[in-house]
C-alpha positions as CSV (number, residue, x, y, z in Angstrom):
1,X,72.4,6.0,3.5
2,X,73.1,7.9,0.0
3,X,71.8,4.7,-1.9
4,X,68.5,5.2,0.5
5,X,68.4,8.6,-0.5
6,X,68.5,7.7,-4.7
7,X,66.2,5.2,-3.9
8,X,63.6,7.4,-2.3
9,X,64.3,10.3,-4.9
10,X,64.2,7.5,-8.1
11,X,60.6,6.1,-6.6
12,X,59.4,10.0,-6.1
13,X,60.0,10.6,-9.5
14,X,58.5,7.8,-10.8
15,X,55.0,8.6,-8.5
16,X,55.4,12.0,-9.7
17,X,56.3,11.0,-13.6
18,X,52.9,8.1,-13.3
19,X,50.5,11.1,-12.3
20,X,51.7,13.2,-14.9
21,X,50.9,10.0,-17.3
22,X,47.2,9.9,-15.8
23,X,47.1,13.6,-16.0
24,X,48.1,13.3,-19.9
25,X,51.8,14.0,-19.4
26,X,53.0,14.0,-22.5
27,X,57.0,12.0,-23.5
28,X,58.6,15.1,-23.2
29,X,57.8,15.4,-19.5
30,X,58.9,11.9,-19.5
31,X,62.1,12.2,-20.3
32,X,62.5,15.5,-18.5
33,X,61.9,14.2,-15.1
34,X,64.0,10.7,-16.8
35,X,67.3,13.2,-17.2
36,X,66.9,14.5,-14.0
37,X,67.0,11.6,-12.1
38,X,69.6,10.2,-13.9
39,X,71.6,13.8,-13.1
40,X,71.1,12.6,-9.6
41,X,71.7,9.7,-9.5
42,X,74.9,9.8,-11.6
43,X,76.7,13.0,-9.9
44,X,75.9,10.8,-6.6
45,X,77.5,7.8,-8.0
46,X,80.5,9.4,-9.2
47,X,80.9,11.7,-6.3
48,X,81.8,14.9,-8.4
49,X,83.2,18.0,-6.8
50,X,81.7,20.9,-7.9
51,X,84.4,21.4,-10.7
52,X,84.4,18.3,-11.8
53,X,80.5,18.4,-12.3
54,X,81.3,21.9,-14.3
55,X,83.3,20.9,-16.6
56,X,82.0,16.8,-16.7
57,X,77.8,17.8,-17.5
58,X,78.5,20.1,-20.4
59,X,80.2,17.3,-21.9
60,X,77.8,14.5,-20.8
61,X,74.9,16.8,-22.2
62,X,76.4,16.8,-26.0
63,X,77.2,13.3,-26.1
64,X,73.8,12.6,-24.9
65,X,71.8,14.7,-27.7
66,X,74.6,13.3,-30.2
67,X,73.9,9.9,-29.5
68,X,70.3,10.1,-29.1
69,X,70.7,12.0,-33.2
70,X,72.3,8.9,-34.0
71,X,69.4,6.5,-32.7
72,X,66.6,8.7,-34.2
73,X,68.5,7.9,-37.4
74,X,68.9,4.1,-36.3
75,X,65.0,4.0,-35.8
76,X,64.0,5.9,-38.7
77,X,65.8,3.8,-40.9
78,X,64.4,0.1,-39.3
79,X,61.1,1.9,-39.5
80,X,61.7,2.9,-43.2
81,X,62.5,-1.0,-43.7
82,X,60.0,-2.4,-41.7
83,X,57.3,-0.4,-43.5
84,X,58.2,-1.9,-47.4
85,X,58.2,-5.6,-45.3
86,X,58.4,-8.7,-47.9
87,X,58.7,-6.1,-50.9
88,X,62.1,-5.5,-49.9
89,X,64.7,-6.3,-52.6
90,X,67.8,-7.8,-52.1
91,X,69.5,-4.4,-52.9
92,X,67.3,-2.5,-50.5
93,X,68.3,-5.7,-48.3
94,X,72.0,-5.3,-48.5
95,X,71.9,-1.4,-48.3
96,X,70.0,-1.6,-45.0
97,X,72.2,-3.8,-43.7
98,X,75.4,-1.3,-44.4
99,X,73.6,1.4,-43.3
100,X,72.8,-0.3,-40.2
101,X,76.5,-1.6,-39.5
102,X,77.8,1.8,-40.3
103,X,75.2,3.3,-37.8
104,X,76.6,1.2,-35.5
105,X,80.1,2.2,-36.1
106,X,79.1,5.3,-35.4
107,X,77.7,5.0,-32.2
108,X,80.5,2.8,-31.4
109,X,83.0,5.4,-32.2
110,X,80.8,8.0,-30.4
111,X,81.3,6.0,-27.3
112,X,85.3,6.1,-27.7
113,X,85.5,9.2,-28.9
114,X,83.5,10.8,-25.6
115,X,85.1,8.4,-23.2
116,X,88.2,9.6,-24.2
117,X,87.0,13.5,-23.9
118,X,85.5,12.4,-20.3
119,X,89.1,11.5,-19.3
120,X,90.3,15.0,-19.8
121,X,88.2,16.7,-17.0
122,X,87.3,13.3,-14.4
123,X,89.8,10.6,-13.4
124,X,89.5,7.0,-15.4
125,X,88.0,5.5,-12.0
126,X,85.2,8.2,-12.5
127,X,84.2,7.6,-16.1
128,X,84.5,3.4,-15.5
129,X,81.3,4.6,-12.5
130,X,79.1,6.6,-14.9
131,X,79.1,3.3,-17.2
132,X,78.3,1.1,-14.4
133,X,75.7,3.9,-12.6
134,X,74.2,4.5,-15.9
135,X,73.5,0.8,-16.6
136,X,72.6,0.1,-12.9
137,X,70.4,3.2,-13.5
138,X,68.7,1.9,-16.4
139,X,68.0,-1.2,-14.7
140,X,66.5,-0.2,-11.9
141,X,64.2,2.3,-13.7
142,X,62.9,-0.7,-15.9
143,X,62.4,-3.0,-12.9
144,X,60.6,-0.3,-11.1
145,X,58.2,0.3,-14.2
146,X,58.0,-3.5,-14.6
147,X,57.0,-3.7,-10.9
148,X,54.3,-0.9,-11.5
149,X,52.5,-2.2,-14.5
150,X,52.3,-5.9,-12.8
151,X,50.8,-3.5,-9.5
152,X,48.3,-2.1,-11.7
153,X,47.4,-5.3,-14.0
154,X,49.0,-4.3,-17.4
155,X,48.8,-6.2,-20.1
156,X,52.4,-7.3,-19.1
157,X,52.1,-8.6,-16.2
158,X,53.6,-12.8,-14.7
159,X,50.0,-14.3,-14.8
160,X,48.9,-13.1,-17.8
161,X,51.6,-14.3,-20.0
């Protein structure tokens, strides 16, 4: 019955966020409505109690905007060394290369580091749902936006490839 419920609320939101696209929504409304499911979706998953979700969101929030920081800087930097193409030296090569291992690194670390903080405030059983629920989120949301660009006859659809 509660995955019925996400289900309805998830396909809701994605009527609701595909008329704001027609309407000229603009990304930001996007990824509003985006976090908000996923707020849903994940404090039903885990089955926080109200203290938990007090203490756990705050928490969840920062690592969010920390890690998204950190993929700005991932896709500014491949967009930097996309732009210079063939003309790229071997130097340019090999920094963007450390740079992008390093980037990495960091995001790897960002993972530990906030897993660990997670632990303080939920039990381990809790934090090992969110990483399941958020990639189970994930994957739903982009089978469900697969599913309504085949509907509509985007360019991405089966029968056109």
């Amino acid at each position: 019955m509660r995955k019925i419920a996400i289900i309805c609320i998830v396909i809701f939101s994605l009527i609701s966020v595909r008329m704001s696209a027609q309407q000229g929504g603009r990304g930001d409304d996007f990824e509003k409505k985006y976090h908000t499911q996923k707020v849903a979706y994940l404090t039903t998953e885990m089955d926080l109690s109200p203290e938990e979700s007090a203490m756990f969101w705050p928490l969840y929030n920062a690592h969010s905007k920390e890690e998204k920081n950190l993929k700005n800087e991932i896709k500014e930097h491949r967009r930097i060394i996309n732009k210079k193409g063939d003309a790229l030296t071997e130097e340019e090569a090999l920094e963007a290369l450390n740079n992008y291992q390093y980037k990495m690194g960091k995001m790897h670390q960002l993972q530990v580091d906030y897993q660990l903080k997670y632990l303080e405030v939920i039990p381990a059983k809790k934090v090992v749902v969110m990483l399941r629920a958020e990639k189970e989120f994930r994957r739903e949301l982009l089978r469900k936006l697969g599913d309504q660009r085949r509907h509509r006859g985007g360019k991405y659809s089966n029968d056109q490839e």
